[in-house]
Biopython code that builds the backbone (N, CA, C, O; Angstrom):
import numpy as np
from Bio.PDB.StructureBuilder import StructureBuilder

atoms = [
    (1, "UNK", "N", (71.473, 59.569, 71.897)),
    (1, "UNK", "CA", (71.097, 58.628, 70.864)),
    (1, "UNK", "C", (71.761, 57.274, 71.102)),
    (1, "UNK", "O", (71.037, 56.283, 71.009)),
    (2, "UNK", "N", (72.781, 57.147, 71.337)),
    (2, "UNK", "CA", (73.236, 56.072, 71.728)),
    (2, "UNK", "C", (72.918, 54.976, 72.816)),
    (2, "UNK", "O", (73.055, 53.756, 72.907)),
    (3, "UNK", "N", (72.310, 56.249, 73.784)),
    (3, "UNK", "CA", (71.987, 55.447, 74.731)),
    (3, "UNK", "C", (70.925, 55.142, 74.628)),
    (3, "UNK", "O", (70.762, 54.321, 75.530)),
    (4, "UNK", "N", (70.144, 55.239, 74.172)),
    (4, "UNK", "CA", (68.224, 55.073, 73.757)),
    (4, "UNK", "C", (68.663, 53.312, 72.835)),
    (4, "UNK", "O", (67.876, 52.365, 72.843)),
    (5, "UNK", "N", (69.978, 53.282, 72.175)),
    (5, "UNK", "CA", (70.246, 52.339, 71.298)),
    (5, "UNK", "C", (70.686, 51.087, 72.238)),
    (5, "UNK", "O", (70.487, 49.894, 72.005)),
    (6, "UNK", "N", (71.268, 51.608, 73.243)),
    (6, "UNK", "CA", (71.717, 50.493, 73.996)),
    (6, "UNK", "C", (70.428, 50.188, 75.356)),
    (6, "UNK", "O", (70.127, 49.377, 76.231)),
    (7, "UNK", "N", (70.142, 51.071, 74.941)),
    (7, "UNK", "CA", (68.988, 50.444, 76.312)),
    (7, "UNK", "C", (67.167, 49.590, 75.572)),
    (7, "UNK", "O", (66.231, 48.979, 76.088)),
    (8, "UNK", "N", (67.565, 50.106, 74.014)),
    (8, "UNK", "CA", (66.248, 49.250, 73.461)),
    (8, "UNK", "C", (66.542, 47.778, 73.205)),
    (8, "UNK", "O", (67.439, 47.215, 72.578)),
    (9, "UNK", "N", (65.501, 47.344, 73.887)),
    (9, "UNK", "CA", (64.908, 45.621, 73.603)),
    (9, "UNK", "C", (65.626, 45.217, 72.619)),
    (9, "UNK", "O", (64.933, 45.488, 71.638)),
    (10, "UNK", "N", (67.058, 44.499, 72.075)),
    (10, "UNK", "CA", (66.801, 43.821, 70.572)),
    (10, "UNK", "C", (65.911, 42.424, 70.467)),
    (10, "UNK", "O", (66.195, 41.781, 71.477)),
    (11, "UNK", "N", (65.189, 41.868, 69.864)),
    (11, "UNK", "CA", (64.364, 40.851, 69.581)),
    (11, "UNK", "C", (65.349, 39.787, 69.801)),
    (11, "UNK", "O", (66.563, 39.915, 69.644)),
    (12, "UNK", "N", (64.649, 38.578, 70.227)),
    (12, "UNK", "CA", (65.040, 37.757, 70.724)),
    (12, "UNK", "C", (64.509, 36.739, 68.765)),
    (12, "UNK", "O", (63.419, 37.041, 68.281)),
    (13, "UNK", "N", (65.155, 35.999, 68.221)),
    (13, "UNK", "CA", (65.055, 35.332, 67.004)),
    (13, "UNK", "C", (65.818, 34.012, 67.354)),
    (13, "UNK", "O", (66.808, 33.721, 68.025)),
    (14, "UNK", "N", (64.950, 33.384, 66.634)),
    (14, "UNK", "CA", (65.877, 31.522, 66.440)),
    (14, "UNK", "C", (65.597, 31.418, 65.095)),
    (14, "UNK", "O", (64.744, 31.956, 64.390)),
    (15, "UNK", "N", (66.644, 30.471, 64.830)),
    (15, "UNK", "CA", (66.389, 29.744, 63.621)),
    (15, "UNK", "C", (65.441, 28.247, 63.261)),
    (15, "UNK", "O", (65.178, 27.277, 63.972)),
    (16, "UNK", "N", (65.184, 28.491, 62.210)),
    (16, "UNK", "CA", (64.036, 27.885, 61.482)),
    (16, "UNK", "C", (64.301, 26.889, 60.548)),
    (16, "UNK", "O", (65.354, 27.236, 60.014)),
    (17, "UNK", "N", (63.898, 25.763, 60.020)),
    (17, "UNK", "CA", (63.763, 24.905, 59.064)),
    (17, "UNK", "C", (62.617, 24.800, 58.278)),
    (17, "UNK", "O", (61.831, 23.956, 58.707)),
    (18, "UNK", "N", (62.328, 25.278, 57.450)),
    (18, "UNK", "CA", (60.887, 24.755, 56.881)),
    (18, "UNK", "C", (61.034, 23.063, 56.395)),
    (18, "UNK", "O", (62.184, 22.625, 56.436)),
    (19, "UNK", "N", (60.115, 22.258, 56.016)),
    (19, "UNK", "CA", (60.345, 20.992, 55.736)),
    (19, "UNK", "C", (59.683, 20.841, 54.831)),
    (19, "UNK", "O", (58.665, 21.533, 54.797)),
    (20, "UNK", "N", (59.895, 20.040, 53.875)),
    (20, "UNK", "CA", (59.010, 19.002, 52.935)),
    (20, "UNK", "C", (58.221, 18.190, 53.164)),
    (20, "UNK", "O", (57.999, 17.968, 54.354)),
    (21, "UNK", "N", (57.512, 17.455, 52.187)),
    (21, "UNK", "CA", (56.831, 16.236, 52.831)),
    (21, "UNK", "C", (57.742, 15.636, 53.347)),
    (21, "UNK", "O", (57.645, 15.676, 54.573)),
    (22, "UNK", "N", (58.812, 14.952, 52.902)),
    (22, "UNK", "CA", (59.696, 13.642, 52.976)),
    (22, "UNK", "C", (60.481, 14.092, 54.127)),
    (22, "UNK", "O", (61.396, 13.422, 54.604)),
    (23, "UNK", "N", (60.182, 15.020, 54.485)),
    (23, "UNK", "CA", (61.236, 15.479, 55.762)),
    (23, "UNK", "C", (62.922, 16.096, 55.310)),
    (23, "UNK", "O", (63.832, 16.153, 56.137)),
    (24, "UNK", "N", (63.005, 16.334, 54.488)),
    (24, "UNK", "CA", (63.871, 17.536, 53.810)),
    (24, "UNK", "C", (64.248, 19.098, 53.922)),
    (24, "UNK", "O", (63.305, 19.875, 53.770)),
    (25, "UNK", "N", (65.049, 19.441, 54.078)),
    (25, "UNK", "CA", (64.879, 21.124, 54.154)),
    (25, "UNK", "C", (65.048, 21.691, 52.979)),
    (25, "UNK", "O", (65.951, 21.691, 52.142)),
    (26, "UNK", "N", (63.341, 22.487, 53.135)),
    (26, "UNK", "CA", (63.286, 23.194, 52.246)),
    (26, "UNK", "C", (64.072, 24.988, 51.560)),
    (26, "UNK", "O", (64.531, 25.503, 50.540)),
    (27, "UNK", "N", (63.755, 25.287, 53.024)),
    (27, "UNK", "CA", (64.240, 26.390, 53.815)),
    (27, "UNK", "C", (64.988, 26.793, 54.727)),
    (27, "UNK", "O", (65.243, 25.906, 55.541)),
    (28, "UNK", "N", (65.627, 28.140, 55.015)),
    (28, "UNK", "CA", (66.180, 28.194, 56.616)),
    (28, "UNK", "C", (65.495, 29.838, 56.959)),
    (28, "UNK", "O", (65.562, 30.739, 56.123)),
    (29, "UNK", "N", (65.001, 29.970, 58.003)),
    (29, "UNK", "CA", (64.765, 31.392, 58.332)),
    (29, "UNK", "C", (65.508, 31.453, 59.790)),
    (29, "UNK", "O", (66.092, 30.669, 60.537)),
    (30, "UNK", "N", (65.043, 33.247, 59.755)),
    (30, "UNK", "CA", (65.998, 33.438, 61.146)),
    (30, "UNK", "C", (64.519, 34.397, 61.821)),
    (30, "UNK", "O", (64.378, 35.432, 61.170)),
    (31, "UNK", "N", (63.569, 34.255, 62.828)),
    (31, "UNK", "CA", (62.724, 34.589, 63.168)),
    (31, "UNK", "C", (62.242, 34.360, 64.542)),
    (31, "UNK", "O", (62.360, 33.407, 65.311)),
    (32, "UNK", "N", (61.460, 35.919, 64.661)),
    (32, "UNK", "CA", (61.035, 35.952, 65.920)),
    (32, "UNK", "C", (60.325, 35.114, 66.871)),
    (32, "UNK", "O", (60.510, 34.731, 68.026)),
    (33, "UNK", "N", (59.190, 34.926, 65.708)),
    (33, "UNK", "CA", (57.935, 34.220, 66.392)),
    (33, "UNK", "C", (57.891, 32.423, 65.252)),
    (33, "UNK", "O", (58.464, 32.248, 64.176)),
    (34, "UNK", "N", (57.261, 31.691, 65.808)),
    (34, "UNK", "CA", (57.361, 30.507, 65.199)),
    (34, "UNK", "C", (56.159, 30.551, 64.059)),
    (34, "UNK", "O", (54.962, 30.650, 64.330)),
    (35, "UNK", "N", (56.739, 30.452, 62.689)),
    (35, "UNK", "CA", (55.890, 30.431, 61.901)),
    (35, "UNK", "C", (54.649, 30.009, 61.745)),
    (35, "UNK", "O", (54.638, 28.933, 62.343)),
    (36, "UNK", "N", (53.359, 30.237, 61.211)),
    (36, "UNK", "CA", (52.449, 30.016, 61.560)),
    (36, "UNK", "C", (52.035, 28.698, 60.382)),
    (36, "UNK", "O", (52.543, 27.721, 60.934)),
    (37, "UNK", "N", (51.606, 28.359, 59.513)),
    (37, "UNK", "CA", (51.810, 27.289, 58.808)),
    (37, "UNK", "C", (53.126, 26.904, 57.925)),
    (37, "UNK", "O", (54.128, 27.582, 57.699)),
    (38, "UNK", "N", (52.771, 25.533, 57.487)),
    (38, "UNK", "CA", (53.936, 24.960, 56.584)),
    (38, "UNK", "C", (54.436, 23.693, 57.989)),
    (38, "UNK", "O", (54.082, 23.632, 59.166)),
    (39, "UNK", "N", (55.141, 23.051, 57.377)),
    (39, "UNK", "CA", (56.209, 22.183, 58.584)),
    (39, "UNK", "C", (57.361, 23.111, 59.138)),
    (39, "UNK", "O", (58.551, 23.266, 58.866)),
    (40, "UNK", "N", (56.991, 23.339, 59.512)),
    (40, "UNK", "CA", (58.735, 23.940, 60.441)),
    (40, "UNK", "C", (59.089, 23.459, 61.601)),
    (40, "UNK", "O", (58.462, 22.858, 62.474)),
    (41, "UNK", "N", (60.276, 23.832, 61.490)),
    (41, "UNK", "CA", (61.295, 22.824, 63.151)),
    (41, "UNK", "C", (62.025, 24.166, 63.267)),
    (41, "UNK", "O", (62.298, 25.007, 62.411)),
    (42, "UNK", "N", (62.289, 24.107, 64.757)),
    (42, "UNK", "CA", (62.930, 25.394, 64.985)),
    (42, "UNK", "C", (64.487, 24.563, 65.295)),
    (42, "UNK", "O", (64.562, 24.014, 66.395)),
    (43, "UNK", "N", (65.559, 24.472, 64.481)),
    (43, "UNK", "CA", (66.973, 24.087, 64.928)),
    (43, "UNK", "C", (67.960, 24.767, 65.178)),
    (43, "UNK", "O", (67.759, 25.973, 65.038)),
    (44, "UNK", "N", (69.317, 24.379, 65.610)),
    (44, "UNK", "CA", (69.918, 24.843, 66.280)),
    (44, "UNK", "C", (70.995, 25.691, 65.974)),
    (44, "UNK", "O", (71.743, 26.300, 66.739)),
    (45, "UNK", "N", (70.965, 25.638, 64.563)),
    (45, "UNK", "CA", (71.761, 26.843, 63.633)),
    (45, "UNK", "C", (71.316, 26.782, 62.227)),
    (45, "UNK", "O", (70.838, 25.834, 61.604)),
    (46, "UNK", "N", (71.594, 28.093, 61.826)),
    (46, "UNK", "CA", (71.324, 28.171, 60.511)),
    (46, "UNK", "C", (72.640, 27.832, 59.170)),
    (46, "UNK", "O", (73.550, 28.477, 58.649)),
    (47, "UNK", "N", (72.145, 26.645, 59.065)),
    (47, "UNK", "CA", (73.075, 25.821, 58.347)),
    (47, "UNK", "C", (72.577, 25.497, 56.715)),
    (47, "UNK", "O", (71.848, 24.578, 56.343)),
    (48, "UNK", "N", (73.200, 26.534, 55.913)),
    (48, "UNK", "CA", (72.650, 26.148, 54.313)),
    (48, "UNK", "C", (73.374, 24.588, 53.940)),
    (48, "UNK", "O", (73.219, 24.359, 52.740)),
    (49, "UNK", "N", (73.938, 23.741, 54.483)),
    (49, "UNK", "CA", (74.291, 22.603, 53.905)),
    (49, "UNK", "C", (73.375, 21.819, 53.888)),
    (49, "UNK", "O", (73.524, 20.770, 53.262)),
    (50, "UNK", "N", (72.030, 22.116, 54.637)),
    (50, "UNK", "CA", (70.855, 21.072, 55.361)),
    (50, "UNK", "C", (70.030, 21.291, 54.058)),
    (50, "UNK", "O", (69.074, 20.516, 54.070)),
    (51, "UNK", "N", (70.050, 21.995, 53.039)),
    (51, "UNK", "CA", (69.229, 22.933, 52.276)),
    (51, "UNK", "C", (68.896, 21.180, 51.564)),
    (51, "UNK", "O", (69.777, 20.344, 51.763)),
    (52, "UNK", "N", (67.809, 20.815, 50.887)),
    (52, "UNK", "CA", (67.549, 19.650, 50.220)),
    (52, "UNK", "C", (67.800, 18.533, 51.100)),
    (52, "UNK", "O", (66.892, 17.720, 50.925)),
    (53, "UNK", "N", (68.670, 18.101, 52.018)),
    (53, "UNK", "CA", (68.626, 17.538, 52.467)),
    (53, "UNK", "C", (67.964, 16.900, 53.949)),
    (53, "UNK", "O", (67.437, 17.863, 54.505)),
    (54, "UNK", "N", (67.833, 15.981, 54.578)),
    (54, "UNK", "CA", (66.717, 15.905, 55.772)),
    (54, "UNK", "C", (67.756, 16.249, 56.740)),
    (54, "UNK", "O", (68.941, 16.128, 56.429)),
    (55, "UNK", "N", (67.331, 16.747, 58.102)),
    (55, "UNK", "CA", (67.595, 17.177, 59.133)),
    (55, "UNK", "C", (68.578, 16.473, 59.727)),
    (55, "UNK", "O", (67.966, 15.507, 60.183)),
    (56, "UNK", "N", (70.102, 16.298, 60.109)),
    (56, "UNK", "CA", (70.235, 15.976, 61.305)),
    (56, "UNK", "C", (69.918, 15.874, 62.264)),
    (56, "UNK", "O", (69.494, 16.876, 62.839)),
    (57, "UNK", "N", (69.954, 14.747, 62.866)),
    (57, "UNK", "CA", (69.391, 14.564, 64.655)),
    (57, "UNK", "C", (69.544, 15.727, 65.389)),
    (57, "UNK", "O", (68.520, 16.297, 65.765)),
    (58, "UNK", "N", (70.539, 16.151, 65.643)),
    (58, "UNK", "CA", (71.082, 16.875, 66.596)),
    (58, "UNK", "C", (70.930, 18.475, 66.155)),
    (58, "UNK", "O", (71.261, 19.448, 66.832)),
    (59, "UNK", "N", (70.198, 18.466, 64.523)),
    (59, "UNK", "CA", (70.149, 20.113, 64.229)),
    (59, "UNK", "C", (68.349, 20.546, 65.234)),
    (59, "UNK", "O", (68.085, 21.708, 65.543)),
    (60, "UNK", "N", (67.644, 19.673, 65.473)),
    (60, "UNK", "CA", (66.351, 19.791, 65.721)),
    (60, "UNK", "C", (66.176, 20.061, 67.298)),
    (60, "UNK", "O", (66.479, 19.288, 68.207)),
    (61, "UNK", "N", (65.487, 21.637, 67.423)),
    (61, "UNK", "CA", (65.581, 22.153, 68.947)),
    (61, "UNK", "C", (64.311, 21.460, 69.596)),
    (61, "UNK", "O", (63.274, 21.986, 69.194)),
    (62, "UNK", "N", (64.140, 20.565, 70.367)),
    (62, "UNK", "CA", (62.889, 20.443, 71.289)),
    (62, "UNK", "C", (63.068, 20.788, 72.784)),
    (62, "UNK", "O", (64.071, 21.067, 73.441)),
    (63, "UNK", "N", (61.585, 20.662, 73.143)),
    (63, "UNK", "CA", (61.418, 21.703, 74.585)),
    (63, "UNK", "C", (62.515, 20.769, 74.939)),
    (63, "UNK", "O", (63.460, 21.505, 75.223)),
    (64, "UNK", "N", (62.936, 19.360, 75.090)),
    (64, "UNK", "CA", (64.082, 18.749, 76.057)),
    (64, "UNK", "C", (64.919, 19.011, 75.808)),
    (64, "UNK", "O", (65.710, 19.050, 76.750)),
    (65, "UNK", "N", (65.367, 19.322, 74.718)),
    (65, "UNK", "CA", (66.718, 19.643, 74.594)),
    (65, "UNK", "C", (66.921, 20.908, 74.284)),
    (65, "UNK", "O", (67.990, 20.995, 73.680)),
    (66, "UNK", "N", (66.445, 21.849, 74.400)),
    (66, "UNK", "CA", (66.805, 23.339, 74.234)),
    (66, "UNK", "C", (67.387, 23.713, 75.272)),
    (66, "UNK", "O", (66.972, 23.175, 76.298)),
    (67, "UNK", "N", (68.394, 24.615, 75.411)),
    (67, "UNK", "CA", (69.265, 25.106, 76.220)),
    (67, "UNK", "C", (68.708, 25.922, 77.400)),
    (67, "UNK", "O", (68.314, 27.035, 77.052)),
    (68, "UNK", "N", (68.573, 25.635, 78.757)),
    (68, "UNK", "CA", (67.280, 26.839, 78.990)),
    (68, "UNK", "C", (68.966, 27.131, 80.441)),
    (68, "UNK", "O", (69.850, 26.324, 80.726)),
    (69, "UNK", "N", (68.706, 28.829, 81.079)),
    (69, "UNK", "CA", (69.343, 28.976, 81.882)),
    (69, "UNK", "C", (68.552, 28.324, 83.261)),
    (69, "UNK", "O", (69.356, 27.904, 84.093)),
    (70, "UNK", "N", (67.164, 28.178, 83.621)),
    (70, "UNK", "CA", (66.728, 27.574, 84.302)),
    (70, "UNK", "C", (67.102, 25.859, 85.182)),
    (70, "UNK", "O", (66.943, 25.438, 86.328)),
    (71, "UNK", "N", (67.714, 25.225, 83.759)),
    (71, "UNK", "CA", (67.421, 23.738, 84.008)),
    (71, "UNK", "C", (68.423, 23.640, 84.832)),
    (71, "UNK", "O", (68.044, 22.640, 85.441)),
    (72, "UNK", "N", (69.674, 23.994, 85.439)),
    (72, "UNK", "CA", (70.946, 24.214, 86.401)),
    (72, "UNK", "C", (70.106, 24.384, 88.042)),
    (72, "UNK", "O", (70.549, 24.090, 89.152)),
    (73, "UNK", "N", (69.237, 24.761, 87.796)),
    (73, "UNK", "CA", (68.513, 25.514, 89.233)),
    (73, "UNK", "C", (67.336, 24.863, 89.237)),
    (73, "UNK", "O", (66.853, 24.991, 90.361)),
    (74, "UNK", "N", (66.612, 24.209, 88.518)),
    (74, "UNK", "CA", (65.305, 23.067, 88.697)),
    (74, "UNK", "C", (66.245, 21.693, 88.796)),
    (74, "UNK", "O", (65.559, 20.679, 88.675)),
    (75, "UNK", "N", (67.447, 21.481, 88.959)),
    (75, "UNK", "CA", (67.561, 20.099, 88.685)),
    (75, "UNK", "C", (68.317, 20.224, 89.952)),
    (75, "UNK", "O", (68.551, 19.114, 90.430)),
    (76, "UNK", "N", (68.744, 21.141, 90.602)),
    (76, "UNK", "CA", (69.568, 21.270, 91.738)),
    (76, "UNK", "C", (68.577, 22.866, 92.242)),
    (76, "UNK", "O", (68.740, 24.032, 91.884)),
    (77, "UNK", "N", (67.793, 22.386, 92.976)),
    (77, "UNK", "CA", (67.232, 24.187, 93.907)),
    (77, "UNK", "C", (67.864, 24.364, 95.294)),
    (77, "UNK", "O", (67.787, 25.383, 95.980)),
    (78, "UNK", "N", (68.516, 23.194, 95.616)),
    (78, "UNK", "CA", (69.746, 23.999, 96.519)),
    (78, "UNK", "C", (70.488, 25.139, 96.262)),
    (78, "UNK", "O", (70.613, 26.206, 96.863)),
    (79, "UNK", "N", (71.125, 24.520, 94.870)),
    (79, "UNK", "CA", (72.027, 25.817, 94.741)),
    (79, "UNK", "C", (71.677, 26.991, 94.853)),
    (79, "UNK", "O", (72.554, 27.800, 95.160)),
    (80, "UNK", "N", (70.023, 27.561, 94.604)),
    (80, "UNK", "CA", (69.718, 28.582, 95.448)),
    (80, "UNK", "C", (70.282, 29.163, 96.849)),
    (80, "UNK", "O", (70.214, 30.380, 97.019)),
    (81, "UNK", "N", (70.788, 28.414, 97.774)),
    (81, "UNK", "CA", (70.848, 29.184, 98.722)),
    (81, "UNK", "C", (72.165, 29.635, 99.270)),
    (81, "UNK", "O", (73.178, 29.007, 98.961)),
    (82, "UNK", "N", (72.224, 30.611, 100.010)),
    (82, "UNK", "CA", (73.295, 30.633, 100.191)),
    (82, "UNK", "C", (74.387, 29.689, 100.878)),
    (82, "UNK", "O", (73.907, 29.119, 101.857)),
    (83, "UNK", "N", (75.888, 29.328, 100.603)),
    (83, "UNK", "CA", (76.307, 28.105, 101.912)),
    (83, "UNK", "C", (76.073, 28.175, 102.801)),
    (83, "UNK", "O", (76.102, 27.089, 103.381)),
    (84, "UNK", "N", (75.743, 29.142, 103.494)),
    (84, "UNK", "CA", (75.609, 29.631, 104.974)),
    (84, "UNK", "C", (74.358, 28.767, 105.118)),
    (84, "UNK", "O", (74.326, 27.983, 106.066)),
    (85, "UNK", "N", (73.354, 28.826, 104.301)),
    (85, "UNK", "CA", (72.396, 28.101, 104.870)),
    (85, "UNK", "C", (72.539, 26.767, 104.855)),
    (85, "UNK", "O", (72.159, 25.966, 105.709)),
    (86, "UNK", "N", (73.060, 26.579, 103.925)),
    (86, "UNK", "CA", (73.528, 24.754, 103.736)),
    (86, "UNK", "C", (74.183, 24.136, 104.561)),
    (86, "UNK", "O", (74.388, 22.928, 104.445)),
    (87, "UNK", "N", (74.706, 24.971, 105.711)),
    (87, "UNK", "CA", (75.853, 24.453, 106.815)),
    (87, "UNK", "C", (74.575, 24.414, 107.811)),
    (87, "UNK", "O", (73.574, 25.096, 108.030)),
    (88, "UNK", "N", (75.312, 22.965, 108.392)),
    (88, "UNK", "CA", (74.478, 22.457, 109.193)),
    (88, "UNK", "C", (74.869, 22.669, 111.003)),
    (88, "UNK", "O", (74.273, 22.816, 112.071)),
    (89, "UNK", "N", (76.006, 22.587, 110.567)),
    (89, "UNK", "CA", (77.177, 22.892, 112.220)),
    (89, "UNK", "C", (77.394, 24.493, 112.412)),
    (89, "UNK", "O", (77.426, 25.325, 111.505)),
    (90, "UNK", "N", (77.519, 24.704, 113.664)),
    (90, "UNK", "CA", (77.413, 25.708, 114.228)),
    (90, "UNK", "C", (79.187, 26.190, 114.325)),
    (90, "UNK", "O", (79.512, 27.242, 114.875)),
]
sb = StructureBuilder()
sb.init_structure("model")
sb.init_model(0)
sb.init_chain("A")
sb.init_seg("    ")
for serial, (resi, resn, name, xyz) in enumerate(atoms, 1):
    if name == "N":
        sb.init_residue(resn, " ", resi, " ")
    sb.init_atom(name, np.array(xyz, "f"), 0.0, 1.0, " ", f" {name:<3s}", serial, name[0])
structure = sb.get_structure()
């Protein structure tokens, strides 16, 4: 049993903002999939101080600025290889 527990999938979830007109938070959720209507912003923690108030800059996740493990290895695809290959001298 345990091990069936450690070897199942847990869901991958972000947090959520719902918004107002005026650009306010209305809401905060913690969810799988990105809600399907309403305004929502997916940000970068779930912070009840944001509650009524509008968003910080820096709470709001976009594709540029989301954390990806990829962007280390698209911005440098050398580092793919091994040094050995990177050496040029014999």
């Amino acid at each position: 049993m345990l091990i069936s527990r450690l070897l199942r999938r847990q869901p991958v979830t972000r947090n959520f903002a719902q918004l107002d007109t005026q650009g306010n938070c209305v809401s905060l959720w913690v969810l799988e999939n990105t809600p399907d209507s309403g305004r929502w912003v997916q940000v970068s923690e779930f912070n009840p101080l944001w509650l009524g108030q509008p968003l910080p800059k820096h709470a709001s996740v976009s594709s540029g600025n989301a954390p990806s493990v990829l962007q280390p290895l698209l911005s440098n695809p050398q580092a793919l290889l091994a040094p050995a290959a990177l050496s040029t001298s014999a």
